[in-house]
N, C-alpha and C positions, 0 to 999 in steps of 0.2 A: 592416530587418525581415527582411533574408536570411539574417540568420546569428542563430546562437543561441550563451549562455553556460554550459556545465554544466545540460542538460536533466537532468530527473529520471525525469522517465516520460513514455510515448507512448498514446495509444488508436487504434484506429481506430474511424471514424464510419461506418459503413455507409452509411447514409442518405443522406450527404452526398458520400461517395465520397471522404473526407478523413482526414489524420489527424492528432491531438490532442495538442501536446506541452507540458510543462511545463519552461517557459524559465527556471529555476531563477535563476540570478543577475542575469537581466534582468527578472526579477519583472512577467511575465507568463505569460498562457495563449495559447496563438499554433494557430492553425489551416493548414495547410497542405494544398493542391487541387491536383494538380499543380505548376505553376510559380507558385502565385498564392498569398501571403500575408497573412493577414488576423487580427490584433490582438482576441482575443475580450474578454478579463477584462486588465487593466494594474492597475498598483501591488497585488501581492499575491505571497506569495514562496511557488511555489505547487512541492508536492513531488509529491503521489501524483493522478492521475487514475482517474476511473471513468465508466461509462455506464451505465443502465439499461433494463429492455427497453421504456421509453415515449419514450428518449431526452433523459434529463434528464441534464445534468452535473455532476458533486460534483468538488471540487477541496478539495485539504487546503493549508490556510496554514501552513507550517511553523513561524511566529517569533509569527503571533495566534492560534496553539496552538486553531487552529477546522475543521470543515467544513462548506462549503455547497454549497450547490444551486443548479443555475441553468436553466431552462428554457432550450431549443434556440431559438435567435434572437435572446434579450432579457439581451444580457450588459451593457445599461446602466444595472445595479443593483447592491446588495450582496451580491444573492442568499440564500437563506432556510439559517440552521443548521441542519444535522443533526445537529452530534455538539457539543460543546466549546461554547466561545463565554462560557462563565463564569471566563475568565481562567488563567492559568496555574497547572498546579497536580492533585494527584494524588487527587482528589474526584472518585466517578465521574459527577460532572456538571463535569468538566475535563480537560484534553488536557494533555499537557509535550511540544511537538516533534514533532507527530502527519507519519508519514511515508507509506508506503504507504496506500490502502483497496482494497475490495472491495466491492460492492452486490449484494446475493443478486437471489431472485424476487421476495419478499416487500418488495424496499427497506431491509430491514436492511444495514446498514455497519456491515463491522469495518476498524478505524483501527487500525495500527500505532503505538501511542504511545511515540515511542521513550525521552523522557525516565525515564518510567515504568515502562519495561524489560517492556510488557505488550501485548496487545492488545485492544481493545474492542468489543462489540459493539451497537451505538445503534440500536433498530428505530426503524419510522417513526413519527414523531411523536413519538418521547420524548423528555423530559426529564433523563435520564442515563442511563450505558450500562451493561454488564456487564461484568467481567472475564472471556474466554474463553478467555484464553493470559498464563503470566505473571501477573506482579504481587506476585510476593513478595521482592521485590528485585533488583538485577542481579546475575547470577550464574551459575553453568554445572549445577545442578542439575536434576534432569527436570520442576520447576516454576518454573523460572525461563529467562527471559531475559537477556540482554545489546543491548541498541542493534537492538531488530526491525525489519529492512527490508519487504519485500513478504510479502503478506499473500493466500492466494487461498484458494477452496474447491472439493471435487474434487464427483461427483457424489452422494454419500453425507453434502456438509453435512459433510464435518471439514474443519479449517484449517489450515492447510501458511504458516509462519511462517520468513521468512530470517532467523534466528539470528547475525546480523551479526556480533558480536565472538565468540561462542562457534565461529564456523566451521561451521555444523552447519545444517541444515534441518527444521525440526521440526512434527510430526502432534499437534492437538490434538482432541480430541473435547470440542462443548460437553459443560460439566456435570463433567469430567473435573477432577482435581485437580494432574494430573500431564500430560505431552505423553509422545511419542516419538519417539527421532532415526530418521529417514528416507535422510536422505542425510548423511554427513562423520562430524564426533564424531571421530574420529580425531587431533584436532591440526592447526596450521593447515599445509598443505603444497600440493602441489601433483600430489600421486601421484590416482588413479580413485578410490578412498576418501575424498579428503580436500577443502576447498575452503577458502579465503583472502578472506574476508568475500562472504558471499554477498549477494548485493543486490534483482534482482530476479526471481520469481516465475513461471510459467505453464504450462497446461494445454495441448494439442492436443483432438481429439476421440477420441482412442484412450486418452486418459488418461494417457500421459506427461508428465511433467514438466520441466521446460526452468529452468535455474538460471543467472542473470546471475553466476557468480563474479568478482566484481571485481577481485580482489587476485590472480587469476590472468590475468586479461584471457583469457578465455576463455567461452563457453556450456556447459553441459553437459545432456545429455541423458538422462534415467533412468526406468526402467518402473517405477512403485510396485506394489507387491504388496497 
């Protein structure tokens, strides 16, 4: 239980004083407190984590194309859908390979759906979501995706999409019918322009943004305007 296989994402637990990693190939959620390990969710092939500010946690199944919920303490359930859960498949009451999320204020989650080449947006209690990003195929157009990794929102509610195989980092505003590249677009490289599948996502409190480039095996660091 000490070692992990291809993690996907991490959270920290304030609360708990822990933080939250999604044990991607060992197909669990795994908690870590210092040096004490503790086995939260098992058998679930789990990609993108989130928390919300009542402390609940949503985990995306990557392969049961779902996401759930799980109250803080009671991971000896199936935990309740929020997004997906009606089978694989590009209905927006379905998920294809959901990778990244995000949970606002409100408990809205938006899902990276990577198969889908789109993003969604599933407020709370629905029964299917929105198109918020994407969805018109995979493709490198300014309404389109390719394979979206992490998925965040800045403070103005737009959503900043890793543009995986496009190389690019991309500015949606709901309602919009089109995004904007923010970071790369350039081609896939390795120059301050450019990024080599970007993967995952985050904010500071100054509002800078922080880019997992994977394909460069590097961080990167950018002020949005």
């Amino acid at each position: 239980m000490d070692q992990l296989y291809r993690p996907t994402d991490v959270i920290v637990d304030q609360q708990n004083h822990s933080i939250i990693i999604a044990d991607f190939v060992n197909r669990r959620v795994i908690q870590w407190s210092n040096q004490n390990q503790q086995i939260l969710i098992q058998n679930i092939v789990c990609y993108g984590l989130a928390m919300d500010k009542n402390g609940f946690l949503y985990v995306s199944d990557w392969v049961k194309s779902v996401v759930r919920r799980w109250k803080m303490g009671e991971y000896n359930n199936e935990g309740i859908v929020v997004a997906g859960g009606n089978g694989k498949g590009d209905q927006l009451n379905q998920l294809d390979y959901p990778t990244f999320i995000f949970v606002d204020e409100d408990q809205s989650i938006y899902v990276s759906d990577e198969g889908n080449h789109r993003v969604m947006k599933w407020r709370k209690d629905a029964k299917e979501g929105t198109v918020v990003a994407g969805g018109n195929g995979r493709g490198a157009n300014l309404d389109q995706l390719s394979h979206p990794q992490g998925v965040v929102l800045d403070d103005l509610n737009k959503i900043y999409v890793a543009d995986y195989r496009n190389d690019r980092v991309m500015r949606w505003c709901e309602g919009k019918e089109e995004g904007e590249i923010v970071v790369g677009g350039n081609g896939k490289g390795n120059q301050s322009n450019q990024l080599n599948h970007p993967f995952g996502l985050s904010f500071d409190d100054e509002g800078n943004l922080y880019v997992a480039d994977a394909g460069n095996s590097r961080i990167e660091k950018f002020e949005i305007i």
